[in-house]
MARVOTOR-911565 format. One record per residue: residue number from 1; residue in three letters; chain; x, y, z negated of N, C-alpha, C in turn. Coordinates in nm, 3 decimals, decimal comma. Atoms other than C-alpha are relative to their C-alpha. Example, Ala and Ser with C-alpha at 12.3 -4.5 7.8 and 13.67 -1.06 7.14 Angstrom:
BEGIN
resi = 1; resn = ala; chain = A; n_px = 0,089; n_py = -0,119; n_pz = 0,000; ca_px = 1,230; ca_py = -0,450; ca_pz = -0,780; c_px = 0,090; c_py = 0,120; c_pz = 0,000
resi = 2; resn = ser; chain = A; n_px = -0,082; n_py = -0,119; n_pz = 0,006; ca_px = 1,367; ca_py = -0,106; ca_pz = -0,714; c_px = -0,077; c_py = 0,109; c_pz = -0,073
***
This chain:
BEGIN
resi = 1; resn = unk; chain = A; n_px = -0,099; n_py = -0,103; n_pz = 0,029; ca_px = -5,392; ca_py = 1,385; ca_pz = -7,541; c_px = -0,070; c_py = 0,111; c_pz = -0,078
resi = 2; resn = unk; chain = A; n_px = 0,044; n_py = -0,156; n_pz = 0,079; ca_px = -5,441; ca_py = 1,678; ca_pz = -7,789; c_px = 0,120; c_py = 0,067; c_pz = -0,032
resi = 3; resn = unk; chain = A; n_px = -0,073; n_py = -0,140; n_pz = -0,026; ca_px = -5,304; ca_py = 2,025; ca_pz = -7,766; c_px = -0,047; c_py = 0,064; c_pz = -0,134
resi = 4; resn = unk; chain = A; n_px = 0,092; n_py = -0,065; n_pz = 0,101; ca_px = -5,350; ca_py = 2,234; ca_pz = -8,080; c_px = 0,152; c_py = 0,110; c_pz = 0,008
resi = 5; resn = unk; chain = A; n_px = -0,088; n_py = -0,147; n_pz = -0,016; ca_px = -5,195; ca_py = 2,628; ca_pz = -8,039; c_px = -0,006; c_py = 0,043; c_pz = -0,162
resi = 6; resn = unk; chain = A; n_px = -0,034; n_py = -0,035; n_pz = 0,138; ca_px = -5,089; ca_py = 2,755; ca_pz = -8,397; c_px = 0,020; c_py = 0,176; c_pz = 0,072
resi = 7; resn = unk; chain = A; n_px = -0,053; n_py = -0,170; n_pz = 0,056; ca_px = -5,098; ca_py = 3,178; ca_pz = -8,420; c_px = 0,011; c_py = 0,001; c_pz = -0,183
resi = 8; resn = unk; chain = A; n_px = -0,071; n_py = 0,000; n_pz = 0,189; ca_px = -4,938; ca_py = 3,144; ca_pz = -8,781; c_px = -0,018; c_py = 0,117; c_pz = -0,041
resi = 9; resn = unk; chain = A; n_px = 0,069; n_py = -0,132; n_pz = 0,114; ca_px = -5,042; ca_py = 3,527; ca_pz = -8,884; c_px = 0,145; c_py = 0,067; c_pz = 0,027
resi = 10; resn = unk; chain = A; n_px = -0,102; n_py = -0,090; n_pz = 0,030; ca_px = -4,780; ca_py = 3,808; ca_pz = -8,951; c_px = 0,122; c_py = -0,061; c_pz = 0,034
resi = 11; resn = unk; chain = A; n_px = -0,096; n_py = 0,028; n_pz = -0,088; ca_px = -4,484; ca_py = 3,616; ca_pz = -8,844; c_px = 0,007; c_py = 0,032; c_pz = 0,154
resi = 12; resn = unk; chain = A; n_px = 0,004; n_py = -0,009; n_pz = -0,136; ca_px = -4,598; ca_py = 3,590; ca_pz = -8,497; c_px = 0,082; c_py = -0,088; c_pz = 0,100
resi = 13; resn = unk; chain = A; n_px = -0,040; n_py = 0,050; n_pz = -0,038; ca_px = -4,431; ca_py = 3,324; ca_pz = -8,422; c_px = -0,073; c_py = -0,187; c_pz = 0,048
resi = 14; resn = unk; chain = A; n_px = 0,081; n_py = 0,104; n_pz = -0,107; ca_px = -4,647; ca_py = 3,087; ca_pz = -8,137; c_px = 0,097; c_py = -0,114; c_pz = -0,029
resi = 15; resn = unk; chain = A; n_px = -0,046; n_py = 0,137; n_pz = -0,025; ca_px = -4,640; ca_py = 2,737; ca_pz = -8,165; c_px = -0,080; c_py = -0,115; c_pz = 0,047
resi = 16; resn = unk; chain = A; n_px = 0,104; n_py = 0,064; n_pz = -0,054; ca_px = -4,792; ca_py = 2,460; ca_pz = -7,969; c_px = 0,069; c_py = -0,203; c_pz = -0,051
resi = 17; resn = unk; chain = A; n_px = -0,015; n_py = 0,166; n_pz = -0,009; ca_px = -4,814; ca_py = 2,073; ca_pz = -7,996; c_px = -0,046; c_py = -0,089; c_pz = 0,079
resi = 18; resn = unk; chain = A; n_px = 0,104; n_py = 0,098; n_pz = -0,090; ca_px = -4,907; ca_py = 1,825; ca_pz = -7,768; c_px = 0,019; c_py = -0,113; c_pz = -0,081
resi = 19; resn = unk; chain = A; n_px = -0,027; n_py = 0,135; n_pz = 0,100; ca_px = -4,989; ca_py = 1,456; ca_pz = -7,961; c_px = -0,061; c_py = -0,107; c_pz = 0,106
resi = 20; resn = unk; chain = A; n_px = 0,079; n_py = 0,132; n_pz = -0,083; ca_px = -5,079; ca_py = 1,148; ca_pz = -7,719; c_px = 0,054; c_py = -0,129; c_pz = -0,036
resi = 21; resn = unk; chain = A; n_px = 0,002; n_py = 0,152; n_pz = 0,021; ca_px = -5,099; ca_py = 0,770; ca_pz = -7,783; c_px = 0,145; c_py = -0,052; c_pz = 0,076
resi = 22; resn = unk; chain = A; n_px = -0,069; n_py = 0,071; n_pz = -0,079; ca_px = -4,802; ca_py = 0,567; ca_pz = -7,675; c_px = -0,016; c_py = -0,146; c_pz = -0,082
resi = 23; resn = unk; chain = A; n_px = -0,005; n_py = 0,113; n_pz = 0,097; ca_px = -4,861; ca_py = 0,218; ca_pz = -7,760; c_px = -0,139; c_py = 0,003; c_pz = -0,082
resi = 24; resn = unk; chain = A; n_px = 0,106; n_py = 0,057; n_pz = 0,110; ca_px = -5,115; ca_py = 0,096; ca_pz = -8,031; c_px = -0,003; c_py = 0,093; c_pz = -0,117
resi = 25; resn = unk; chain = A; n_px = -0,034; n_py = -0,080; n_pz = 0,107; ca_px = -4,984; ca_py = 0,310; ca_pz = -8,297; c_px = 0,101; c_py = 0,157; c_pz = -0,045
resi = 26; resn = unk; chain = A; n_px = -0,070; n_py = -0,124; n_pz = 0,019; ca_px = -4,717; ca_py = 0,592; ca_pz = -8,240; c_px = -0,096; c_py = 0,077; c_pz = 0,127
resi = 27; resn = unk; chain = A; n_px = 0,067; n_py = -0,108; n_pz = -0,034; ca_px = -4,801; ca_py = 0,899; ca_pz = -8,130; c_px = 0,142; c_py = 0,080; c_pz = 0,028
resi = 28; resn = unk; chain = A; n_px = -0,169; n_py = -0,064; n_pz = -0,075; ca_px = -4,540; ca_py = 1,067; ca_pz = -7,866; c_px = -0,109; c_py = 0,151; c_pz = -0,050
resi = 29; resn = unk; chain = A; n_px = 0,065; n_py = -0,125; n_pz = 0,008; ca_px = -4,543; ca_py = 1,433; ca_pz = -8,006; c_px = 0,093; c_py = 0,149; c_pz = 0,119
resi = 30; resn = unk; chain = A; n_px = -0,087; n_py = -0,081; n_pz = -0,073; ca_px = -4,402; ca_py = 1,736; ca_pz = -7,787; c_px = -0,022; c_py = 0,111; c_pz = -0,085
resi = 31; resn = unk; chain = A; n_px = -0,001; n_py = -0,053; n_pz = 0,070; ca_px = -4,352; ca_py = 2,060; ca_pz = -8,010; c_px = 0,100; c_py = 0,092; c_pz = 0,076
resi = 32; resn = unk; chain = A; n_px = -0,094; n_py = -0,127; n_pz = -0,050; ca_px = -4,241; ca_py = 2,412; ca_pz = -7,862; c_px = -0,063; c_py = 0,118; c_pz = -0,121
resi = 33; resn = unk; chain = A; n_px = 0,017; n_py = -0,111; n_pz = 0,091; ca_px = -4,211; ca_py = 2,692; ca_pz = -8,137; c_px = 0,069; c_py = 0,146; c_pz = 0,014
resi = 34; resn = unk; chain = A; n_px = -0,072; n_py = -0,122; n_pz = 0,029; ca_px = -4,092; ca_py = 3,029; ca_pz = -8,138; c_px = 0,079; c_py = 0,040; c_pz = -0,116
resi = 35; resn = unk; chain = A; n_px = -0,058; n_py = -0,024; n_pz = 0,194; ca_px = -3,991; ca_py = 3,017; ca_pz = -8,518; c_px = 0,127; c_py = -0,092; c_pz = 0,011
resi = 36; resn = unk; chain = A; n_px = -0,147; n_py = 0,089; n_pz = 0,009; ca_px = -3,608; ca_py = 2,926; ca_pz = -8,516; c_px = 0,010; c_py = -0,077; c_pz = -0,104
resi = 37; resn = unk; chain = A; n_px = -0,027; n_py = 0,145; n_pz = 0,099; ca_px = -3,644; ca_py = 2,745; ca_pz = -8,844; c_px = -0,060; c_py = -0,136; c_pz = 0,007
resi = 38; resn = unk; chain = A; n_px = 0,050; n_py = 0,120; n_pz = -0,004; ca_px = -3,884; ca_py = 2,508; ca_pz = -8,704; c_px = -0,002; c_py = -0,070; c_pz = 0,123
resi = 39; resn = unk; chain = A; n_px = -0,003; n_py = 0,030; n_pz = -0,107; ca_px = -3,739; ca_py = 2,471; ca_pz = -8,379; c_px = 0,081; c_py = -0,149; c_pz = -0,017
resi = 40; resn = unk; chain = A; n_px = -0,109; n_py = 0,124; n_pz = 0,026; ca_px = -3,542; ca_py = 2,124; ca_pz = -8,508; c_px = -0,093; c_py = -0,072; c_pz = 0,005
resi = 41; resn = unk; chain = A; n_px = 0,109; n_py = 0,128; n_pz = -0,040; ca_px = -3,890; ca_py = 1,960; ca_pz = -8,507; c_px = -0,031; c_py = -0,046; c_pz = 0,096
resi = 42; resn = unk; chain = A; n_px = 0,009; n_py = 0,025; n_pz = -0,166; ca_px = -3,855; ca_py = 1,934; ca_pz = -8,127; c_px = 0,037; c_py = -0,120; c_pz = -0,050
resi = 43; resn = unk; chain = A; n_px = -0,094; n_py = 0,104; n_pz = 0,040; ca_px = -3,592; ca_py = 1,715; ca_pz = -8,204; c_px = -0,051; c_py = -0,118; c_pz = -0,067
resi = 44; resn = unk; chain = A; n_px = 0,025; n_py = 0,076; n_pz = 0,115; ca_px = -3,681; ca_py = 1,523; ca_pz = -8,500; c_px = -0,153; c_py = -0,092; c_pz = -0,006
resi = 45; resn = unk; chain = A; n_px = 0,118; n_py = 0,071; n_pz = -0,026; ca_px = -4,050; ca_py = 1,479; ca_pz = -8,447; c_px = -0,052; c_py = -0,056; c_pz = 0,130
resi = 46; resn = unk; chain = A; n_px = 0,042; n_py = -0,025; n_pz = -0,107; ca_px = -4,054; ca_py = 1,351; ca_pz = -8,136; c_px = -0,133; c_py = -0,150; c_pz = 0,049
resi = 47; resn = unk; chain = A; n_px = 0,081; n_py = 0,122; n_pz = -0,024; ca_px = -4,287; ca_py = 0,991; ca_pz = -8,200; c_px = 0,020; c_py = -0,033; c_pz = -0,192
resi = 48; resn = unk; chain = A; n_px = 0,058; n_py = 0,066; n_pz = 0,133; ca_px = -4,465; ca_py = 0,898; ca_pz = -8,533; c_px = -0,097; c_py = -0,103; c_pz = 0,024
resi = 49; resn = unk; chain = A; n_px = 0,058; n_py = 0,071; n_pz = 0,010; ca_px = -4,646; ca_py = 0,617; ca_pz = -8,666; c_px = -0,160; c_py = 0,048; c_pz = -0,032
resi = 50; resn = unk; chain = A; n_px = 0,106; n_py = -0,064; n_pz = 0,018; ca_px = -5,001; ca_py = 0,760; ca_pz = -8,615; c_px = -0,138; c_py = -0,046; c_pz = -0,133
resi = 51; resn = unk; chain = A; n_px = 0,083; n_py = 0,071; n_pz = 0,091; ca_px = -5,206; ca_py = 0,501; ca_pz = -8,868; c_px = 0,114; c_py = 0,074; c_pz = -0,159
resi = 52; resn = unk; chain = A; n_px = -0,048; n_py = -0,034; n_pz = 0,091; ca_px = -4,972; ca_py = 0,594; ca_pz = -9,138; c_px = 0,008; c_py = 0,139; c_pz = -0,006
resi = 53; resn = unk; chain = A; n_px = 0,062; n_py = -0,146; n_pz = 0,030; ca_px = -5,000; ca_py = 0,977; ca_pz = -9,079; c_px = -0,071; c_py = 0,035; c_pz = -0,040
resi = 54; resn = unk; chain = A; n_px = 0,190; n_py = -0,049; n_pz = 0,039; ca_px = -5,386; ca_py = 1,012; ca_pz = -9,107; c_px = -0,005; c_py = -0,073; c_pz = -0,093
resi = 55; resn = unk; chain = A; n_px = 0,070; n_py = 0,069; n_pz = 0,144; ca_px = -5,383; ca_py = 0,781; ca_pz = -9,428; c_px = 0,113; c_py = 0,064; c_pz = -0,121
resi = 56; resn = unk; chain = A; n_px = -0,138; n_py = -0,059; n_pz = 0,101; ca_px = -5,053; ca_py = 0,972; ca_pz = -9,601; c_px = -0,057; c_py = 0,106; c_pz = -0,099
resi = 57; resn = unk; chain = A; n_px = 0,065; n_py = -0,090; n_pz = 0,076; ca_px = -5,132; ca_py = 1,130; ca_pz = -9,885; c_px = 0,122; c_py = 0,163; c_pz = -0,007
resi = 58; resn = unk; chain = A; n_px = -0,110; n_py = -0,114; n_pz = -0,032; ca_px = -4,987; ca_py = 1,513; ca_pz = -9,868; c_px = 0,110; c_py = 0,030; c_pz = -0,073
resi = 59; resn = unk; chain = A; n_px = -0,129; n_py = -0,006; n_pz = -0,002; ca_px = -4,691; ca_py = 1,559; ca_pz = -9,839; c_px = 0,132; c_py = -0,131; c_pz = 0,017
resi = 60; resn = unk; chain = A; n_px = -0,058; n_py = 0,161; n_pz = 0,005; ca_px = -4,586; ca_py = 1,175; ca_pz = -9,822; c_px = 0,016; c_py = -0,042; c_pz = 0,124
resi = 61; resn = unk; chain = A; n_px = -0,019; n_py = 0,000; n_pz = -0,171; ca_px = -4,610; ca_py = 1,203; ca_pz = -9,412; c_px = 0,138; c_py = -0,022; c_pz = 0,003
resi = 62; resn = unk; chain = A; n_px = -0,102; n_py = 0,021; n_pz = -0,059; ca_px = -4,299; ca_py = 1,130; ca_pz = -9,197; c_px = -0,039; c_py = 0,168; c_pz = 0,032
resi = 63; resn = unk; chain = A; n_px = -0,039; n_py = -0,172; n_pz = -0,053; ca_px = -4,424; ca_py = 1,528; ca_pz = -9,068; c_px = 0,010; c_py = 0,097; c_pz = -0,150
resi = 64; resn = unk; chain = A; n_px = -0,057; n_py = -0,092; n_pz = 0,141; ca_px = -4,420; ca_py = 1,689; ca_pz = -9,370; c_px = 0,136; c_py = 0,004; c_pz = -0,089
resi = 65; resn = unk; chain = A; n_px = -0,124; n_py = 0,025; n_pz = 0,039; ca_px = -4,098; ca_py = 1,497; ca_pz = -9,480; c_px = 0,109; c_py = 0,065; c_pz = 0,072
resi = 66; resn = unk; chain = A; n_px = -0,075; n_py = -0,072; n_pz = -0,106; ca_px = -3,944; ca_py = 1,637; ca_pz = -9,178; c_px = -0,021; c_py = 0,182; c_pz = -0,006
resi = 67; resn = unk; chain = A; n_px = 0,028; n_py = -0,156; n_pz = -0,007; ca_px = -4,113; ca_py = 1,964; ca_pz = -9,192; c_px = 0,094; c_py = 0,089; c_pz = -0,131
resi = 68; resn = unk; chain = A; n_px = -0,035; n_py = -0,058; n_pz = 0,152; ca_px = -3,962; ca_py = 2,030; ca_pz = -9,585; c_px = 0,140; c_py = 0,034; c_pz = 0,040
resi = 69; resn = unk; chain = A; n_px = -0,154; n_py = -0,037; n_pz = -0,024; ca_px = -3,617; ca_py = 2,012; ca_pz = -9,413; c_px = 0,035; c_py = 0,153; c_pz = 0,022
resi = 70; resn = unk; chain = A; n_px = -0,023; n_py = -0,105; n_pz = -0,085; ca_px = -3,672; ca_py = 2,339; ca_pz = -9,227; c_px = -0,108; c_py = 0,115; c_pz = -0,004
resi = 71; resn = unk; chain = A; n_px = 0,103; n_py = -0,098; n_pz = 0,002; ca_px = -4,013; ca_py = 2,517; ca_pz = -9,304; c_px = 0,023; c_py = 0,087; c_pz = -0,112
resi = 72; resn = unk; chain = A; n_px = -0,033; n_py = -0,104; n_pz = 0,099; ca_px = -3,916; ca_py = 2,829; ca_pz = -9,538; c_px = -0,086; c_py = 0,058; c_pz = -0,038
resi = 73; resn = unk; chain = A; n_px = 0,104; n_py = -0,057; n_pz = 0,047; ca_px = -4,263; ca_py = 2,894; ca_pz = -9,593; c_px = -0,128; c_py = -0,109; c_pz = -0,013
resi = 74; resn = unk; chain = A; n_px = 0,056; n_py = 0,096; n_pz = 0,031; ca_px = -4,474; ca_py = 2,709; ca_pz = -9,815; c_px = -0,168; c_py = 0,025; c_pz = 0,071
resi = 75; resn = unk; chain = A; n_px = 0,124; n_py = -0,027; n_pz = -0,011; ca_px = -4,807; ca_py = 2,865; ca_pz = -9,638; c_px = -0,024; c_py = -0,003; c_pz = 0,161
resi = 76; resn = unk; chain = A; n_px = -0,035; n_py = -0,027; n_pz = -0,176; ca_px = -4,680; ca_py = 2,803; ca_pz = -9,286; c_px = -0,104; c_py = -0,143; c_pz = 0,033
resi = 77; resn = unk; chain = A; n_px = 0,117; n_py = 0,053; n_pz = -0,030; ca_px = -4,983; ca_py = 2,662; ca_pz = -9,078; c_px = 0,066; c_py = -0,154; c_pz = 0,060
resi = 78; resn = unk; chain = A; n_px = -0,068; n_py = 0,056; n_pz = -0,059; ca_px = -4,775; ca_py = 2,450; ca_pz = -8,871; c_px = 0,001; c_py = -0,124; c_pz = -0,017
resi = 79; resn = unk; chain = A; n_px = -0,035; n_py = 0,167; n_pz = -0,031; ca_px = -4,691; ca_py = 2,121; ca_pz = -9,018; c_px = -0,153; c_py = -0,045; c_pz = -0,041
resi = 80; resn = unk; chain = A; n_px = 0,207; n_py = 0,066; n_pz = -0,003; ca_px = -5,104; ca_py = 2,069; ca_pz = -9,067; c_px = -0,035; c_py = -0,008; c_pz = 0,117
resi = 81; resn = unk; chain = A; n_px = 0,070; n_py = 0,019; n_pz = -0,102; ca_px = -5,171; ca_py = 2,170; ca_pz = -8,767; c_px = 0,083; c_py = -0,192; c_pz = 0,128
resi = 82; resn = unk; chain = A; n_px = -0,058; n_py = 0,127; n_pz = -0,040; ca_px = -4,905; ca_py = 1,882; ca_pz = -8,640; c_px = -0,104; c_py = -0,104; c_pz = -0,033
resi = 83; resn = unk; chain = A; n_px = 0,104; n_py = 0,137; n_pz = 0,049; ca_px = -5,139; ca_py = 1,628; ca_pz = -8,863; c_px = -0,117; c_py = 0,048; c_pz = 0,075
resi = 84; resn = unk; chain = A; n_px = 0,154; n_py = 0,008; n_pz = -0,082; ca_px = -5,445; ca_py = 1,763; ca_pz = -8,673; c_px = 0,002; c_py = -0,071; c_pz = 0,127
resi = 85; resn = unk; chain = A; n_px = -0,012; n_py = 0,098; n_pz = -0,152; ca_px = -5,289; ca_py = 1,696; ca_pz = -8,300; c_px = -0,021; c_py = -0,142; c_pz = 0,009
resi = 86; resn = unk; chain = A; n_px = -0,023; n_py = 0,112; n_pz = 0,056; ca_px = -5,170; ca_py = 1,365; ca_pz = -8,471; c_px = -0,190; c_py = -0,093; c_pz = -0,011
resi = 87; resn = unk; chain = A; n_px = 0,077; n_py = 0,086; n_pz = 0,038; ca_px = -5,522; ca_py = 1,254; ca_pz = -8,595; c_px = -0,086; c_py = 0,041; c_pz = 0,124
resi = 88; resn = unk; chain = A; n_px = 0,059; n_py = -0,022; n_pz = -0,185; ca_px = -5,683; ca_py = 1,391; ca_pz = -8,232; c_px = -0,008; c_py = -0,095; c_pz = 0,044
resi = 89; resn = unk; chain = A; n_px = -0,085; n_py = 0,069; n_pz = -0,106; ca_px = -5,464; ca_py = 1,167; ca_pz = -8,041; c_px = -0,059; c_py = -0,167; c_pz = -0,088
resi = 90; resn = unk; chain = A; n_px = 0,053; n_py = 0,151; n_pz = 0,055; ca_px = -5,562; ca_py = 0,843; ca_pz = -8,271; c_px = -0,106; c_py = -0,028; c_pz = 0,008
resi = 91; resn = unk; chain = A; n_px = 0,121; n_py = -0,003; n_pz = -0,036; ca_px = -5,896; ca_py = 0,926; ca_pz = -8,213; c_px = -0,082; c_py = -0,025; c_pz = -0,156
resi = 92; resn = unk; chain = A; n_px = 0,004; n_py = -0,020; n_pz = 0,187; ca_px = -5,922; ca_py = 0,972; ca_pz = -8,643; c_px = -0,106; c_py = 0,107; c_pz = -0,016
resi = 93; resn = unk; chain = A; n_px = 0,042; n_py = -0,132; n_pz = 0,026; ca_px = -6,085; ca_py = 1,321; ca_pz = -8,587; c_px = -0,018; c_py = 0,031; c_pz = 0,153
resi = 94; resn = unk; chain = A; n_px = 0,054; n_py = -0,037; n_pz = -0,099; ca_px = -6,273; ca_py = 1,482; ca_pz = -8,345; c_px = 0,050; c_py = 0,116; c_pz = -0,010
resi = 95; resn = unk; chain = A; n_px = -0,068; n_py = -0,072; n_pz = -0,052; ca_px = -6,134; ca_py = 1,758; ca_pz = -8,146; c_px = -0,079; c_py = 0,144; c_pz = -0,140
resi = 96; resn = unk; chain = A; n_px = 0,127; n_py = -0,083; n_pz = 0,033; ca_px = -6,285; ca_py = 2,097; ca_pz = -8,367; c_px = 0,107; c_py = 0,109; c_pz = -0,031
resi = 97; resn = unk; chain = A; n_px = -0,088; n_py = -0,122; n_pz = 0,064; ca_px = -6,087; ca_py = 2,446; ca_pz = -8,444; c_px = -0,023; c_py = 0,003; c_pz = -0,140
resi = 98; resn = unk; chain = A; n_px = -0,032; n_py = -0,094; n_pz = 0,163; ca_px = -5,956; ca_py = 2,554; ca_pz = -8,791; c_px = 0,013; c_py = 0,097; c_pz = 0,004
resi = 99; resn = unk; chain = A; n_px = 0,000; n_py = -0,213; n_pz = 0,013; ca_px = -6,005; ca_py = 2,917; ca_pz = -8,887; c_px = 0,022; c_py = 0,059; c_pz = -0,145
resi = 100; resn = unk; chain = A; n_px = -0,021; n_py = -0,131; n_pz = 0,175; ca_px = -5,869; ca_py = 3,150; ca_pz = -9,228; c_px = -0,010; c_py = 0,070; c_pz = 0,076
resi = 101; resn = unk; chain = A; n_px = 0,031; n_py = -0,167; n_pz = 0,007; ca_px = -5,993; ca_py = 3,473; ca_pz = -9,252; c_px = 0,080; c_py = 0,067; c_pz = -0,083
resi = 102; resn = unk; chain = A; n_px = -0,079; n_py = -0,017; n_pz = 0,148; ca_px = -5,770; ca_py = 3,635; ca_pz = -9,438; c_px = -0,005; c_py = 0,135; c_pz = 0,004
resi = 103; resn = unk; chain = A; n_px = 0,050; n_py = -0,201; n_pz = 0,056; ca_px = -5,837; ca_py = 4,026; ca_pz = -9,615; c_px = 0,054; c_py = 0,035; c_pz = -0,095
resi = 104; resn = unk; chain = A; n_px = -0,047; n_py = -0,020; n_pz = 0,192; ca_px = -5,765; ca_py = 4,214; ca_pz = -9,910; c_px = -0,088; c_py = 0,138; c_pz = 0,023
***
């Protein structure tokens, strides 16, 4: 099972994922957000084909296809961090935090 917490920046709108194995190949996802536009991915994403995620070239995912329906922001952390839980849970990628710094 992998957990990956999203603080998306200036929105402020918390979001978590859980991604675990069911089967050989999907990947049961659970998805609680605070951001009402991306609260339909409960719904929608709720089991992907995990071999075809981690080899999709971007934007060609089943989560990103899903995500384009409803994410109103092209810089929103969110549907990556989905592909991170995703390649966790397949055992594709080792567990490790992502970090922007971001300044002006």
């Amino acid at each position: 099972m992998a957990k990956v917490t999203v603080e998306p920046g200036i929105c402020g709108f918390l979001t978590t994922i859980e991604a675990g194995m069911e089967g050989r190949r999907d990947v049961k996802l659970a998805i609680e957000t605070k951001c009402p536009n991306l609260a339909p991915l409960k719904e929608e994403l709720t089991v992907v084909d995990g071999r075809n995620e981690c080899f999709a070239r971007l934007g060609e995912s089943q989560i990103y296809q899903v995500s384009q329906k409803y994410c109103k922001h092209a810089a929103c952390p969110v549907p990556s961090a989905i592909h991170k839980a995703v390649e966790v849970a397949c055992q594709m990628a080792l567990p490790k935090d992502v970090h922007m710094t971001i300044s002006k």
